[in-house]
TIVOFI-545735 format. One line per field, with one value per residue (C-alpha): residue in three letters; residue number from 1; chain; x, y, z. Coordinates in nm, 4 decimals. Example, Ala and Ser with C-alpha at 12.3 -4.5 7.8 and 13.67 -1.06 7.14 Angstrom:
residuo: [ALA, SER];
num: [1, 2];
cadena: [A, A];
px: [1.2300, 1.3670];
py: [-0.4500, -0.1060];
pz: [0.7800, 0.7140];
***
This chain:
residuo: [UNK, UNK, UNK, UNK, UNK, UNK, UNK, UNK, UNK, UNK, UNK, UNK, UNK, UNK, UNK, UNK, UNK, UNK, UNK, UNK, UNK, UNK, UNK, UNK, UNK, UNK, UNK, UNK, UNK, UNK, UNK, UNK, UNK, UNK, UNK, UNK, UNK, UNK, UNK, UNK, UNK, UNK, UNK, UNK, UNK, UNK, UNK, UNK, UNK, UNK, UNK, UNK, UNK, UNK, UNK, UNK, UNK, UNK, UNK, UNK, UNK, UNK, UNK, UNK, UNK, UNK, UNK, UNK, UNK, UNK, UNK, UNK, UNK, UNK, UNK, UNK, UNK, UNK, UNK, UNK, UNK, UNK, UNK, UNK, UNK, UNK, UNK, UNK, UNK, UNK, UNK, UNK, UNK, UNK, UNK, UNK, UNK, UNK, UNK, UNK, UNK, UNK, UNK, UNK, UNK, UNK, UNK, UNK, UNK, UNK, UNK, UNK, UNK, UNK, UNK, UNK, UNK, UNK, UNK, UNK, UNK, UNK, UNK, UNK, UNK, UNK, UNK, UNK, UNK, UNK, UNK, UNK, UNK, UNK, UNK, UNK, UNK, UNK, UNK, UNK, UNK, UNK, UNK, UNK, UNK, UNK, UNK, UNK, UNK, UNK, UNK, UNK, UNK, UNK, UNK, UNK, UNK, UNK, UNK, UNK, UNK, UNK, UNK, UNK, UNK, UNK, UNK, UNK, UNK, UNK, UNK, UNK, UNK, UNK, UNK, UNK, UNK, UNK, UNK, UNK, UNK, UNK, UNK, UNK, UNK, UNK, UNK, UNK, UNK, UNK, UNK, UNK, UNK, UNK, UNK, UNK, UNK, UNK, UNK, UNK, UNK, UNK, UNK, UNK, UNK, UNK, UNK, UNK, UNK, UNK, UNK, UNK, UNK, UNK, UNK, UNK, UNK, UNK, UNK, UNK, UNK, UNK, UNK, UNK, UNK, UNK, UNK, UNK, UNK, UNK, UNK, UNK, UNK, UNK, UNK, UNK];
num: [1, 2, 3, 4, 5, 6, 7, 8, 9, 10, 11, 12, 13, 14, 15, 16, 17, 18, 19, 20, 21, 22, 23, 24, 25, 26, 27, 28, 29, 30, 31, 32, 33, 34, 35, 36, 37, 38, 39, 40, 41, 42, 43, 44, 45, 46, 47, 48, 49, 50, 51, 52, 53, 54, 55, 56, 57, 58, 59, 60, 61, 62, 63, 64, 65, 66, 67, 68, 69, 70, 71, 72, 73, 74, 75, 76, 77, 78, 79, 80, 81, 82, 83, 84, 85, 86, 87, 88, 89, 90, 91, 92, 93, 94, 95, 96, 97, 98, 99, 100, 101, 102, 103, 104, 105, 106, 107, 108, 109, 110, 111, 112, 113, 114, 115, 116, 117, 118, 119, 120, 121, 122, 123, 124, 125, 126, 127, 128, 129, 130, 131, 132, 133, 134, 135, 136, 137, 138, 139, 140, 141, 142, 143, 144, 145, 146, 147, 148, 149, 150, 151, 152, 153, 154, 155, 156, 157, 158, 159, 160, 161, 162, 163, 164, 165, 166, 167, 168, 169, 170, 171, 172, 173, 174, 175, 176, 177, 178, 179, 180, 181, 182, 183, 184, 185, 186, 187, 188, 189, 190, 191, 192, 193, 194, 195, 196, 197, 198, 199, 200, 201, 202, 203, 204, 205, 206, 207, 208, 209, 210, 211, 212, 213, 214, 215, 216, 217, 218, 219, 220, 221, 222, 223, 224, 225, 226, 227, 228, 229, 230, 231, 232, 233, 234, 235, 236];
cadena: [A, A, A, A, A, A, A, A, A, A, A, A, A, A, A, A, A, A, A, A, A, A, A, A, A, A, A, A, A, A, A, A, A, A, A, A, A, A, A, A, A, A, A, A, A, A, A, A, A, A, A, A, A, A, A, A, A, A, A, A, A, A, A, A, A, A, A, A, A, A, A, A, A, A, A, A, A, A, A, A, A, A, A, A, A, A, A, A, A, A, A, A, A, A, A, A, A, A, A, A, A, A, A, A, A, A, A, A, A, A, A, A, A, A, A, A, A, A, A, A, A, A, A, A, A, A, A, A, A, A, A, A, A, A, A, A, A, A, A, A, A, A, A, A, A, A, A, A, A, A, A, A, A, A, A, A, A, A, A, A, A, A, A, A, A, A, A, A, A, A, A, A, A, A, A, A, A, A, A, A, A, A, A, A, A, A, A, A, A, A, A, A, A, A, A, A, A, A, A, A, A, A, A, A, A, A, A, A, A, A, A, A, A, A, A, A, A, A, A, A, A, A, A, A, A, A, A, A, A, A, A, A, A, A, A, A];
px: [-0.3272, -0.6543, -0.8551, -0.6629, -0.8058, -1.1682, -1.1555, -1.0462, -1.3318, -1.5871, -1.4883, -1.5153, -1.8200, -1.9769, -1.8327, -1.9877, -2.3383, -2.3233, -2.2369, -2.5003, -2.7714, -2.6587, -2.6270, -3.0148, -3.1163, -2.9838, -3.0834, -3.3368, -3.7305, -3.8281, -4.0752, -4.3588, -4.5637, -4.8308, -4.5880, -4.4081, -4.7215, -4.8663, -4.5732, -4.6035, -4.8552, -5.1675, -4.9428, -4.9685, -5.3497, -5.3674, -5.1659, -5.3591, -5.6536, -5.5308, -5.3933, -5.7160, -5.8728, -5.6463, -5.6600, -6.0310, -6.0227, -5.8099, -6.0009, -6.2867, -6.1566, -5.9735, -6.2594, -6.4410, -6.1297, -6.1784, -6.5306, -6.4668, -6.1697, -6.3833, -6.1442, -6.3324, -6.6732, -6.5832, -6.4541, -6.7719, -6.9710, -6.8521, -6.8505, -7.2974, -7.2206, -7.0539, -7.2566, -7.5838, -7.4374, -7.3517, -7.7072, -7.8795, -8.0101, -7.8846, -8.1697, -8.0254, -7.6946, -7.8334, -8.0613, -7.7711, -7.5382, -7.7959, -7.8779, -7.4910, -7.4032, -7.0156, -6.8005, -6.7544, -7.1544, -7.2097, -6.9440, -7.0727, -7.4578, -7.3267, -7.1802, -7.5496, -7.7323, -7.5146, -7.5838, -7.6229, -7.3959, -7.0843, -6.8034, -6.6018, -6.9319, -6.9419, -6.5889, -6.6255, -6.9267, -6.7494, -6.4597, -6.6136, -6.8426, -6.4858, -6.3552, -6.6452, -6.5638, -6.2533, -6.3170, -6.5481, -6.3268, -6.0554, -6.2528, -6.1160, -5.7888, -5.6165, -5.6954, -5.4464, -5.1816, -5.2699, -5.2264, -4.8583, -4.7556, -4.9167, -4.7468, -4.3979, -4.4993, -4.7294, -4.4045, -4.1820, -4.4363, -4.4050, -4.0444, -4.0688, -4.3001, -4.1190, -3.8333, -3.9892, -4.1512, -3.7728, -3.6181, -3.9044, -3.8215, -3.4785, -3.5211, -3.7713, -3.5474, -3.2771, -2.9252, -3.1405, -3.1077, -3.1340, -3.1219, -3.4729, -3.5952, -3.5393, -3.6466, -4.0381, -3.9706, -3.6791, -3.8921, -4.2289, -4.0294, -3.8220, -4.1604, -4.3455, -4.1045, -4.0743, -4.4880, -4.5059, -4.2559, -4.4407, -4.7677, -4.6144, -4.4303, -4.7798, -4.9370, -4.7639, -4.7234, -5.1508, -5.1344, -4.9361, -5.1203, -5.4475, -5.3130, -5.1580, -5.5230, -5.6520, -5.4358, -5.4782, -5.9028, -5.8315, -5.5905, -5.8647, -6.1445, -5.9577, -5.8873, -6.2388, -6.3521, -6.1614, -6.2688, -6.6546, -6.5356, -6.3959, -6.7074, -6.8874, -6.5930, -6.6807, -6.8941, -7.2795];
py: [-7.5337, -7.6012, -7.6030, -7.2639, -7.1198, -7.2482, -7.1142, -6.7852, -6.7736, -6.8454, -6.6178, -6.3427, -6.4458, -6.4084, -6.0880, -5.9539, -6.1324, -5.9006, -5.5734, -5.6333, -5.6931, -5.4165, -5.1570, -5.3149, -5.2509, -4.8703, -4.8152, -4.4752, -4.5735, -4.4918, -4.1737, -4.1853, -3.9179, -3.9525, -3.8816, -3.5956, -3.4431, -3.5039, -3.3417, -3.0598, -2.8429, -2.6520, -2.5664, -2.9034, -2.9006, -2.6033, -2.7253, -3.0611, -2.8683, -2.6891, -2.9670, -3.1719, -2.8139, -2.8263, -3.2099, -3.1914, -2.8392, -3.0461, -3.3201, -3.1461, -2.9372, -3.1948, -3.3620, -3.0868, -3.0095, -3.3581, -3.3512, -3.0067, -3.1543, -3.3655, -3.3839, -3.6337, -3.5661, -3.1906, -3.3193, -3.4924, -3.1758, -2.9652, -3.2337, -3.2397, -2.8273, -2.8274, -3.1075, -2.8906, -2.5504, -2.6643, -2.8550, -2.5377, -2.6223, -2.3446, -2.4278, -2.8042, -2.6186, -2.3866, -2.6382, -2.8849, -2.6045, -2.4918, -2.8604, -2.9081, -2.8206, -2.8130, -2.5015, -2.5465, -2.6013, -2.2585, -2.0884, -2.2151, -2.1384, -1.7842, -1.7348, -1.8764, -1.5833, -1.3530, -1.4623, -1.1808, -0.9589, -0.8363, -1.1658, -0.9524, -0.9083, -1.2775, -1.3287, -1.1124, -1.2544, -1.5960, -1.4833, -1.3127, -1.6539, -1.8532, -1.5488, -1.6471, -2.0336, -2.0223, -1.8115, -2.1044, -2.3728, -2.2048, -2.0911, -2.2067, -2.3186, -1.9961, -2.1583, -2.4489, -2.1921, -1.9772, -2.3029, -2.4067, -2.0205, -2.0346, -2.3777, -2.2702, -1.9567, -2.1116, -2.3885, -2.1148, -1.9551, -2.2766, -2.2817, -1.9202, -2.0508, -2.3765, -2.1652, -1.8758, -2.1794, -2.3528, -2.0065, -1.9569, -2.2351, -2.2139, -1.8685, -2.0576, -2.3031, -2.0588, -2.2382, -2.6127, -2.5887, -2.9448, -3.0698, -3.2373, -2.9174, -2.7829, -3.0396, -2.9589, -2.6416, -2.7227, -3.0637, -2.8312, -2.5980, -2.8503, -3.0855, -2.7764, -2.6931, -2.9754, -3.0200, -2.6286, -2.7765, -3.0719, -2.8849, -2.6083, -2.8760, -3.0658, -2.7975, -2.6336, -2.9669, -2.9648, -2.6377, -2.6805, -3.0158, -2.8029, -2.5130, -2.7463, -2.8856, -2.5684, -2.4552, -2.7732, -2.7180, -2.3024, -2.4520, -2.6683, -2.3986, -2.1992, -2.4415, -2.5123, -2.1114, -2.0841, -2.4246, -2.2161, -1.9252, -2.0413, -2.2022, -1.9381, -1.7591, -2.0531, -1.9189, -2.0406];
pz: [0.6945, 0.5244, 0.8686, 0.9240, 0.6370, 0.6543, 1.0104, 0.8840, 0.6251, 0.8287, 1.0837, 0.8230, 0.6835, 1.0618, 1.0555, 0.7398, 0.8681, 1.1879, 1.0249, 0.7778, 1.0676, 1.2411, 0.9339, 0.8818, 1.2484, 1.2435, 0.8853, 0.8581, 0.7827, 0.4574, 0.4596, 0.2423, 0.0118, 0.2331, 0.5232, 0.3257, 0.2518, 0.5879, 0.7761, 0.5220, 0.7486, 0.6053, 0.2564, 0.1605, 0.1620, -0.0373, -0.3081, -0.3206, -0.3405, -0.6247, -0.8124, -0.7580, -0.9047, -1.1585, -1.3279, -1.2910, -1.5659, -1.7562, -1.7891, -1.8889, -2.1634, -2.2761, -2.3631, -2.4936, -2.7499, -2.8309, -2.9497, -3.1509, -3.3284, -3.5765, -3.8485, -4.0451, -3.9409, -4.0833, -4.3840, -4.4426, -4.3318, -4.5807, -4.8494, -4.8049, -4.7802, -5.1051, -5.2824, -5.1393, -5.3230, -5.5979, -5.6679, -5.5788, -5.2912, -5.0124, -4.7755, -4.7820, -4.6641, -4.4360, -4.3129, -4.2468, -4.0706, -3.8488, -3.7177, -3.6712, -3.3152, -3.3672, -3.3520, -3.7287, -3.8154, -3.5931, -3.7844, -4.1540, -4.0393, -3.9440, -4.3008, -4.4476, -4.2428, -4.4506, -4.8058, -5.0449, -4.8470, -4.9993, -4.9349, -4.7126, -4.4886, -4.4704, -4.4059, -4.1249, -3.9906, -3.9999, -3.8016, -3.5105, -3.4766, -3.4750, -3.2791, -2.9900, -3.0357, -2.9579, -2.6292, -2.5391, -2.6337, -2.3850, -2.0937, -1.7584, -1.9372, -1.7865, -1.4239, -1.4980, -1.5925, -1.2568, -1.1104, -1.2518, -1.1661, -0.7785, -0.7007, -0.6753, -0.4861, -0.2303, -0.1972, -0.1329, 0.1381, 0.2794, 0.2886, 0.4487, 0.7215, 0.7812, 0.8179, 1.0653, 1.2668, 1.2797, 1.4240, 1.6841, 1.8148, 1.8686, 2.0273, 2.2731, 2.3499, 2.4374, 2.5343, 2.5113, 2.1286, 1.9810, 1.6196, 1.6745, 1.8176, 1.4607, 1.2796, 1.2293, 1.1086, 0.8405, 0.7293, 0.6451, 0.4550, 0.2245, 0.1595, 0.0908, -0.1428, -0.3225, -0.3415, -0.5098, -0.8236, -0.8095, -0.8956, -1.0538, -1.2869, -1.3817, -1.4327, -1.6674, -1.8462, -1.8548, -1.9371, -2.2676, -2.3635, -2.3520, -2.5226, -2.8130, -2.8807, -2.8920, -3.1703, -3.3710, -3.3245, -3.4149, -3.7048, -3.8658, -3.8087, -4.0764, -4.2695, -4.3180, -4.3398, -4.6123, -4.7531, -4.7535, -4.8292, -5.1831, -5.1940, -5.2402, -5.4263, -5.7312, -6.0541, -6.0007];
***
């Protein structure tokens, strides 16, 4: 009885070894990105292209944001401002502003070329120069957004291509239609798809990350325009 039963269970065991080597044998190969985006057609380039385009704005203005938001170096700056004014000594202050190339030391040396103007003047004067720094600080960031709002689109032209190619050539084959026939067309237009939301999806992620640094530099600009402007505000 025991034989019977070790005979059994190895028997099965063989069994489950040969449906496991055959499910192995018959299993699909697993397609690559680089395949995907291969098999994607001329789409695919231009969205790598414009992702590549893309990261490389973000980089750089990322960086830039970085060295305008100083916040200790500012603090510091218009510590020697106010230390300068209150000795006296405005040519110290101007002096110091002028040699400061930072969006803040451009801003405070455009308040200095307005002393003995009315305040408002000076106020004003201060604003448009933050007005003009923050223009700077976010040129080219609208080309990451363009970017997050073309990837989806150029995806979906891609699907619409994929799709016209897939119909062509089942009218071409006429009554010889075959799934594989079909297949080039219907692959291009899902991969294409996917790699527009892919872009569009990074992109927009970029987009906000660049924008959010931008309002923290724009946020501490003010902070310190008002810091100067009560500055001068104080009784000599």
């Amino acid at each position: 009885m025991i034989n019977k039963l070790l005979l059994i269970q190895n028997d099965m065991a063989t069994v489950i070894d040969t449906v496991q080597n055959n499910a192995a044998s018959t299993a699909p190969e697993r397609i690559t990105l680089w395949d995907m985006a291969l098999n994607g057609g001329w789409i695919m380039l231009v969205l790598v292209l414009l992702l590549v385009l893309a990261i490389y704005i973000f980089i750089e203005r990322f960086l830039t944001l970085n060295g305008a938001l100083k916040g200790e170096e500012d603090e510091q700056f218009m510590e020697k401002i106010r230390q300068f004014v209150h000795e006296g000594n405005v040519d110290a202050a101007r002096g110091l502003a002028k040699e400061t190339s930072t969006p803040l030391g451009r801003m405070i040396s455009k308040g200095f070329s307005r002393l003995g103007r009315p305040l408002p003047d000076i106020q004003a004067a201060i604003e448009n120069e933050g007005q003009l720094e923050v223009a700077r600080l976010e040129k080219r960031v609208s080309y990451v957004a363009t970017v997050a709002s073309l990837g989806p689109m150029i995806g979906f032209l891609g699907t619409v291509t994929g799709m016209i190619t897939a119909f062509q050539d089942m009218a071409h084959a006429g009554n010889n239609i075959d799934i594989s026939l079909l297949s080039t067309g219907i692959y291009e237009a899902m991969v294409t798809t996917v790699g527009g939301l892919i872009v569009g999806i990074i992109c927009y992620f970029l987009n906000n990350l660049l924008v959010s640094r931008i309002n923290k530099v724009v946020f501490e600009l003010e902070v310190r325009a008002n810091e100067f402007m009560d500055l001068l505000h104080e009784p000599a």
